[in-house]
KOLKOLPA-337676 format. One record per residue (C-alpha): residue number from 1; residue in three letters; y, z negated, x negated. Coordinates in nm, 4 decimals, always signed. Example, Ala and Ser with C-alpha at 12.3 -4.5 7.8 and 13.67 -1.06 7.14 Angstrom:
REM KOLKOLPA-337676
NODE  seq  type        py        pz        px
NODE    1   ALA   -0.4500   -0.7800   -1.2300
NODE    2   SER   -0.1060   -0.7140   -1.3670
This chain:
REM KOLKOLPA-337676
NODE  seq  type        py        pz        px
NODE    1   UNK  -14.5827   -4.7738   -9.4305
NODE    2   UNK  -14.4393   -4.7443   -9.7794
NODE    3   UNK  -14.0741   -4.6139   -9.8099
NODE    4   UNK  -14.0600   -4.3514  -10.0566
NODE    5   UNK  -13.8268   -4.0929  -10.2319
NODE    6   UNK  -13.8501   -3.7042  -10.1326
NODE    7   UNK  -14.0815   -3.4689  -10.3656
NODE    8   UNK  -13.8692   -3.2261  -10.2511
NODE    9   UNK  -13.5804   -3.3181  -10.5207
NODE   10   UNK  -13.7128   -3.2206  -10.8754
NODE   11   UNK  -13.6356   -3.5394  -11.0301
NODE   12   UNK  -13.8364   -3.7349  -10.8325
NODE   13   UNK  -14.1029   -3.4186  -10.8288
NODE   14   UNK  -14.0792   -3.4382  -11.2215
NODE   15   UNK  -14.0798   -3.8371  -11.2300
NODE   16   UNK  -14.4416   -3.8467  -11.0290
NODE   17   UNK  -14.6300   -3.5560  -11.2041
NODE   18   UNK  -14.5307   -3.6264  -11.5534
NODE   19   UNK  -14.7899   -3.8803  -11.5326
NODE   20   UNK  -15.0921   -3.7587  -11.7621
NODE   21   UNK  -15.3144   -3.8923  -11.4902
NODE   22   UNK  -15.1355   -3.7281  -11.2287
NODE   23   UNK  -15.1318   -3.4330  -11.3867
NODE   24   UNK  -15.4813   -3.3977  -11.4762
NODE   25   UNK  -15.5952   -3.4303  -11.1772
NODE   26   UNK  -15.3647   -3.2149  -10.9883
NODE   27   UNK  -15.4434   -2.9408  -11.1636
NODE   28   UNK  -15.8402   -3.0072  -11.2054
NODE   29   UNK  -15.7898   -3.0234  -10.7866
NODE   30   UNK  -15.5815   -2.7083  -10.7720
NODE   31   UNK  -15.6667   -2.4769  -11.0161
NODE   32   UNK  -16.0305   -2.5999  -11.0796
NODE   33   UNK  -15.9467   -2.6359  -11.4507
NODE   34   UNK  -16.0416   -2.9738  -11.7020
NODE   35   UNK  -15.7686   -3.0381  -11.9414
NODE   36   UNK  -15.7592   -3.3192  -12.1958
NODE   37   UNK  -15.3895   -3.3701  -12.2686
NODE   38   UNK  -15.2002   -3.7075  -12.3834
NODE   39   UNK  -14.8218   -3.6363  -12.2436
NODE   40   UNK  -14.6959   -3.4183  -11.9855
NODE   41   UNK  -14.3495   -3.2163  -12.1107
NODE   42   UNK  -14.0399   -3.1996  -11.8813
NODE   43   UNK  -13.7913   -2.9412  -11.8762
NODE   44   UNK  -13.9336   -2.6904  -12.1902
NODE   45   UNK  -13.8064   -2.4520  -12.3708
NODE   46   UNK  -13.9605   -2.1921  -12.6085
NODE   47   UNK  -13.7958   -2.2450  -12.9255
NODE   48   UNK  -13.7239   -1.8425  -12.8984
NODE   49   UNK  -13.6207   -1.7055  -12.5680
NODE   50   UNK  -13.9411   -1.4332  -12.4566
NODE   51   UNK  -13.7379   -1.1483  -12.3117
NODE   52   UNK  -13.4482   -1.1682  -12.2120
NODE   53   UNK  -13.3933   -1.4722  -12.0201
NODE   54   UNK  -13.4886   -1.7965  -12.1835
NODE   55   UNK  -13.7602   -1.9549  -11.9465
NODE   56   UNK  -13.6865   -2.3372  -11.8572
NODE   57   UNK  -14.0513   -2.5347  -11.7189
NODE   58   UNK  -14.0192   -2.8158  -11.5424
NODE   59   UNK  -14.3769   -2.9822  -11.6016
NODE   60   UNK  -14.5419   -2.8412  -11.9199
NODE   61   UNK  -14.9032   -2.9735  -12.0729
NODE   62   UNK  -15.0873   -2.7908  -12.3523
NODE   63   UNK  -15.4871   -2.8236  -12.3951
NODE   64   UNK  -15.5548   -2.8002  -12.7303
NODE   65   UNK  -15.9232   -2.8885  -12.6519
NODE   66   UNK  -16.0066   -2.6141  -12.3880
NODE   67   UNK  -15.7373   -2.4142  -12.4880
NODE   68   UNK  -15.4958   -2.4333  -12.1902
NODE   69   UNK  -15.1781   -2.3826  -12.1165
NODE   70   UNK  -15.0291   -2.5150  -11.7637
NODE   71   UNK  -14.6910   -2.6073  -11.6005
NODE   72   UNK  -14.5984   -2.6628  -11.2699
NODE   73   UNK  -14.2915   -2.5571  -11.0891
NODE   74   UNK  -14.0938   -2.7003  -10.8128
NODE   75   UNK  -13.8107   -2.4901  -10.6532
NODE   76   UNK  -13.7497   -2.2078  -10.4260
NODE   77   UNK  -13.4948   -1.9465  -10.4946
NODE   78   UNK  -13.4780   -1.6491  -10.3099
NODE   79   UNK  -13.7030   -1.4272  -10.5825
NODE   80   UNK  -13.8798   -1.6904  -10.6795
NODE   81   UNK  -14.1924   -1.4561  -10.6754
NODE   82   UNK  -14.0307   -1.2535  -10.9244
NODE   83   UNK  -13.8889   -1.5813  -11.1150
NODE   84   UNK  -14.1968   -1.7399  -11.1770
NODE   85   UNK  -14.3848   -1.4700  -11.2882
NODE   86   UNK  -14.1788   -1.4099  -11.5166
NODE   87   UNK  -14.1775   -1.7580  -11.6553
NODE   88   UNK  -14.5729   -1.7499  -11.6272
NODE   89   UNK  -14.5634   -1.4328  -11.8309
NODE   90   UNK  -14.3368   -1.6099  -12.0829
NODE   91   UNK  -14.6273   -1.8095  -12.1548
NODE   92   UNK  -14.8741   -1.5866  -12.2272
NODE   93   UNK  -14.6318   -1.3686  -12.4324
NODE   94   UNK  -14.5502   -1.6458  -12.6804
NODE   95   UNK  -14.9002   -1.7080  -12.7606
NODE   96   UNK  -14.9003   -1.3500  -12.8979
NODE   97   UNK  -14.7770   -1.3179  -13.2627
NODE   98   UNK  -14.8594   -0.9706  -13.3968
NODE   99   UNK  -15.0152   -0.6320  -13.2791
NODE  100   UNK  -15.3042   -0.6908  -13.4338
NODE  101   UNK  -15.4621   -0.9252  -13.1284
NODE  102   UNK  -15.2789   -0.8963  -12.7911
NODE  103   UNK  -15.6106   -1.1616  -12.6444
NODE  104   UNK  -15.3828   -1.4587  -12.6192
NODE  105   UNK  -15.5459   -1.8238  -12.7579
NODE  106   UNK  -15.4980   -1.9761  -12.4345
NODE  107   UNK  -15.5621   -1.9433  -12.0537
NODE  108   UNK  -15.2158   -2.0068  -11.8664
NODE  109   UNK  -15.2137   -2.1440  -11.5308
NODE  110   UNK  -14.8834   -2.1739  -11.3286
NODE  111   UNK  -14.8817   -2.4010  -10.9665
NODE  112   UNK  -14.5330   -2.3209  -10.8040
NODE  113   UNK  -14.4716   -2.5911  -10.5411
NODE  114   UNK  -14.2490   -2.4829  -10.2298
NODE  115   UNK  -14.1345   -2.7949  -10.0540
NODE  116   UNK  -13.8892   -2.5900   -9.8908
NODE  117   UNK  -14.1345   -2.3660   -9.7094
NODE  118   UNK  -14.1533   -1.9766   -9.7979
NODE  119   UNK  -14.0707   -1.6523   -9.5463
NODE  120   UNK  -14.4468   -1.5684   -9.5325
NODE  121   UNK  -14.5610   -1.9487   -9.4013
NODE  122   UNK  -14.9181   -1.9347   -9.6005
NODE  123   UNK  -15.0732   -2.2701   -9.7052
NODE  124   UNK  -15.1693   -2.1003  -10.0466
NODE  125   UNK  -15.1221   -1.7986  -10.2390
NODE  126   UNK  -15.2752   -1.6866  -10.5113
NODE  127   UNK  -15.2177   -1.4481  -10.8146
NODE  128   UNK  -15.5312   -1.3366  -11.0245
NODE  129   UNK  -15.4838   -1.1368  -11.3323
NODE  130   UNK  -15.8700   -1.0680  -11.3593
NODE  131   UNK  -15.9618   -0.7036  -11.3369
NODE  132   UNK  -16.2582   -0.6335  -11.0301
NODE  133   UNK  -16.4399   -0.3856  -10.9858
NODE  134   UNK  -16.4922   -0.1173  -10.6630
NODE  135   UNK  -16.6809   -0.4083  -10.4870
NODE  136   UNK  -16.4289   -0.6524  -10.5989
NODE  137   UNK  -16.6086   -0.8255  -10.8131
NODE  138   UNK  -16.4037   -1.0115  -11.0663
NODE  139   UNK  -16.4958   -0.8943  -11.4387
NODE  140   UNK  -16.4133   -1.2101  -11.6197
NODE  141   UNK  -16.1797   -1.0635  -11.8947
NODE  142   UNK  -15.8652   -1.2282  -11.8172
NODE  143   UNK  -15.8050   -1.6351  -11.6801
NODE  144   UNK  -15.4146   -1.6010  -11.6084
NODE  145   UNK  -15.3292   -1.7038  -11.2572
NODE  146   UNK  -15.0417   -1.8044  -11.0703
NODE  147   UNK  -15.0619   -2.0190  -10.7617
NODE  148   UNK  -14.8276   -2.1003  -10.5036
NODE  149   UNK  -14.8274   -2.4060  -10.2832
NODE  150   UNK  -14.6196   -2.4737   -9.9375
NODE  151   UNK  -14.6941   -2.8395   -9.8125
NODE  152   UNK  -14.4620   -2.7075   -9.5299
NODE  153   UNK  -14.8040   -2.4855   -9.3635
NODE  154   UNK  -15.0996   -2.6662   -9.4612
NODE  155   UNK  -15.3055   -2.7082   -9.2013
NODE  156   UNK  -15.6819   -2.7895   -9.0337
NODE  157   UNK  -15.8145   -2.4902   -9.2045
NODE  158   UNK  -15.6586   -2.5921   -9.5590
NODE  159   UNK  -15.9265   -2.6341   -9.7920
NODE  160   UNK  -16.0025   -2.9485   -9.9934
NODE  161   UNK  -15.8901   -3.0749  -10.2125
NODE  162   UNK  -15.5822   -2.8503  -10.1583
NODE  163   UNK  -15.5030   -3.0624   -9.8336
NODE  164   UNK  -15.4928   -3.3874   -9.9367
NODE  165   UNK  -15.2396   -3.3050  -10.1976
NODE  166   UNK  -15.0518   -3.0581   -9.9838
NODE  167   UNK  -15.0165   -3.3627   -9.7147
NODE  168   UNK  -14.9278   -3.6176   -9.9626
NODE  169   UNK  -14.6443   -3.4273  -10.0931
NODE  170   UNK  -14.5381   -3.3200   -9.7319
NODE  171   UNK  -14.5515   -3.6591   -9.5989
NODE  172   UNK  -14.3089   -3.7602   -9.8892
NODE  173   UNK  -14.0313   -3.5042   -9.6989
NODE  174   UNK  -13.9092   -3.7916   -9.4701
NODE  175   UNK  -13.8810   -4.0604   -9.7024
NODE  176   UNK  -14.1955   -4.2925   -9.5570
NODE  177   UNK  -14.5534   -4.2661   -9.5983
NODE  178   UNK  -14.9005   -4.4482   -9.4479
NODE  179   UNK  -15.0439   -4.4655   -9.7784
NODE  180   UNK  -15.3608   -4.5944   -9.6374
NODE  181   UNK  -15.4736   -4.2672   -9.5373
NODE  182   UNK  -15.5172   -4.0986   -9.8982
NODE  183   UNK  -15.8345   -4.2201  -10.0832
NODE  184   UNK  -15.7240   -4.0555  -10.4184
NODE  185   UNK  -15.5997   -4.3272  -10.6177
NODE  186   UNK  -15.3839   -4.0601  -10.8308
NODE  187   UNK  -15.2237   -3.9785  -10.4822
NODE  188   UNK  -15.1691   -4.3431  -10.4198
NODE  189   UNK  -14.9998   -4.3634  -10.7754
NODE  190   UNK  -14.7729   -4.0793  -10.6728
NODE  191   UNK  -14.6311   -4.3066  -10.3922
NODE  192   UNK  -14.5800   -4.6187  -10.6338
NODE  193   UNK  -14.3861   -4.3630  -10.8646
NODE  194   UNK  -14.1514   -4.3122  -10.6376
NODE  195   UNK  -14.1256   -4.6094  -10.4324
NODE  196   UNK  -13.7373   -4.6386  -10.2900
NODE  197   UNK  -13.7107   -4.9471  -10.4916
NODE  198   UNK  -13.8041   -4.7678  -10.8086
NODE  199   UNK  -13.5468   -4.4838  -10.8276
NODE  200   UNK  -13.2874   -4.5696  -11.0778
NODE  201   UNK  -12.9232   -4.4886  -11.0247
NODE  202   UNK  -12.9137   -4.2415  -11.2417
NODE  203   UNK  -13.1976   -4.0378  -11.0634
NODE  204   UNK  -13.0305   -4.0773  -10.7464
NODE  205   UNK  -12.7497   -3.9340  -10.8875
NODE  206   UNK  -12.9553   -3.6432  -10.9563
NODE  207   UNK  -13.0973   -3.6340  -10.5937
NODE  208   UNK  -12.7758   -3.6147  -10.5028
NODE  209   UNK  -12.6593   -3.3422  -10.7605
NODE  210   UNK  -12.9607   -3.1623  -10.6221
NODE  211   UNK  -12.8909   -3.2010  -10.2590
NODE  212   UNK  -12.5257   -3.0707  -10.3010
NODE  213   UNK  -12.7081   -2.7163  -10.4680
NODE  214   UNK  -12.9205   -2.7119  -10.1892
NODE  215   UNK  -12.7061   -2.7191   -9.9270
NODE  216   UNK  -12.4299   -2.4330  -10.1540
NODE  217   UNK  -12.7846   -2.2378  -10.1562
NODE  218   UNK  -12.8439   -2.2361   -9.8122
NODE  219   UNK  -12.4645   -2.1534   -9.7095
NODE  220   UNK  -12.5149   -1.8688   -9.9427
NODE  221   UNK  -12.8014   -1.7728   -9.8027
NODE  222   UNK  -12.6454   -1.7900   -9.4532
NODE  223   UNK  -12.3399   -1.5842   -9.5490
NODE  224   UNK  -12.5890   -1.2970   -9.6820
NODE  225   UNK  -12.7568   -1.2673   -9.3455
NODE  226   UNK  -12.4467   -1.2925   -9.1281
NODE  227   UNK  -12.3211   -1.0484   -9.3948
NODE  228   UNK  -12.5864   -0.7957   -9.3486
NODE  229   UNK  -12.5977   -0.8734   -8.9775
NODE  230   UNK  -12.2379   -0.7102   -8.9837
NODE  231   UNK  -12.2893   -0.4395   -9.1720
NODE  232   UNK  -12.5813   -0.3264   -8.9320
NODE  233   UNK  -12.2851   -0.3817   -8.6002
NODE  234   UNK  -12.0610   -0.1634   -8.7788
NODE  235   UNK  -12.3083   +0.0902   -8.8639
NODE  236   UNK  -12.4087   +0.0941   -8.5264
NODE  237   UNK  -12.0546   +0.1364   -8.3752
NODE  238   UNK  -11.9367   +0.4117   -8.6083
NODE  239   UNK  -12.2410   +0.5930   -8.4654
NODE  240   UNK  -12.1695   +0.5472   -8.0857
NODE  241   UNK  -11.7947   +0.6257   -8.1746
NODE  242   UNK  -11.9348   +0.9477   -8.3155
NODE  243   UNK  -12.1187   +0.9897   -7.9684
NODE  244   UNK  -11.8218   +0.9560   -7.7976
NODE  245   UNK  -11.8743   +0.6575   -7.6150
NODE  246   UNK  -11.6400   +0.4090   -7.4754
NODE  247   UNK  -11.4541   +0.1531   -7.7480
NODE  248   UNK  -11.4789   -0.1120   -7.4761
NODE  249   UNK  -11.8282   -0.0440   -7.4051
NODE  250   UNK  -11.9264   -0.0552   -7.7811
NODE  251   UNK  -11.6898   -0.4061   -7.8172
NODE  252   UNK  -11.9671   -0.5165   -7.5721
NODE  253   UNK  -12.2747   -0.3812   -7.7267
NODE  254   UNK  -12.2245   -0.4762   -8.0842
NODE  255   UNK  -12.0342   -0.8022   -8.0406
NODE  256   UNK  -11.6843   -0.6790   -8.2717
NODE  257   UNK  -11.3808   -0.6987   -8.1869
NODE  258   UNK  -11.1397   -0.4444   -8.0956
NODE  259   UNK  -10.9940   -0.4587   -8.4233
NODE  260   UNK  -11.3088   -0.3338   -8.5982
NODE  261   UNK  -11.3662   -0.1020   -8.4044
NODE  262   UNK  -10.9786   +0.0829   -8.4327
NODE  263   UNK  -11.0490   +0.0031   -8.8032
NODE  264   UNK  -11.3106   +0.2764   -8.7972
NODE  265   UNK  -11.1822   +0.5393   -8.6060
């Protein structure tokens, strides 16, 4: 067993898959594309902000070869449906220069990776821009797609080579790894990467940054549903005081106190 740092913190996400090797064959594995490419970007910016949020990637490649454009994300956020389309169309838009041509030079191809899990629990979920027809046949006009990954769900039925990189990175959650059990040798490199030993202070410092957000996320996150949670109680007692029923008995039902209850009468 090989200790290891956790893909789920974006520095050590970042410090893996900025490997060119790593990279390529990532996304030759996941979104069935070749790309030639000599460095791997982290954290880029569009000189010009597209819209009006300035779109930050955290693993960028161009193909100048095939004519590619792909970057990989690694994050959850509670729209992060909405957030990452965005950033994918970003991509596309800055390709486009005049009104003259709106066909952009390059396909763009965005993998979000969930480590955190997502509310629908699917393995893999895709977004195809490609117009089909009635029969659902796919026209072959436009190569734009947008894939998301949780290593949380995959499963027997994941297909390769999907699994064996959805199991890599999920096995990398608890900090230890059999790395016997891969037979990709860019897989294996991922765990040398981020071998314990290898993490520098100054990316643990990160981890830890990163962990602190988390956690201020996920109290946030908890405060919105206890939030709404009360606002549904006190909905429902203002309508049973409006029935006429019993302040103790509606105490009882919706789990307020007393206090809340006089507060709406």
């Amino acid at each position: 067993m090989k200790k290891v740092a956790s893909l789920r913190y974006g520095v050590i996400f970042k410090k893996a898959f900025c490997d060119p090797e790593i990279f390529t064959a990532f996304v030759r594995d996941i979104a069935g594309v070749d790309i030639e490419i000599d460095m791997v970007e982290t954290e880029k910016e569009f000189d010009s902000p597209v819209g009006y949020v300035k779109s930050r990637f955290d693993l960028f490649a161009q193909d100048q070869k095939n004519r590619l454009v792909v970057d990989v994300q690694h994050e959850r956020y509670s729209d992060h449906y909405d957030r990452f389309m965005h950033y994918h169309m970003a991509a596309v838009l800055e390709q486009v220069k005049n009104a003259y041509d709106y066909t952009p030079p390059m396909s763009v191809f965005t993998i979000v990776v969930l480590t955190s899990g997502d509310k629908h629990k699917k393995d893999i979920a895709v977004t195809d821009f490609d117009p089909r027809d009635r029969e659902g046949n796919a026209l072959g006009e436009i190569n734009h797609k947008v894939m998301y990954l949780c290593p949380k769900y995959v499963n027997d039925e994941t297909p390769e080579p999907f699994r064996s990189w959805l199991l890599a990175i999920r096995d990398t959650l608890d900090e230890e790894v059999d790395e016997t059990v891969y037979q990709k040798p860019e897989i294996r490199k991922i765990f040398d990467h981020i071998e314990k030993d290898s993490v520098s202070p100054a990316e643990r410092a990160e981890m830890f940054d990163e962990h602190g957000h988390e956690k201020l996320q996920e109290e946030k996150f908890a405060e919105g549903i206890a939030e709404g949670e009360r606002r549904k109680a006190l909905e429902t007692a203002l309508s049973m005081l409006q029935e006429g029923l019993d302040a103790a008995l509606i105490t009882k039902v919706t789990g307020l106190t007393p206090e809340d209850i006089q507060a709406l009468t």
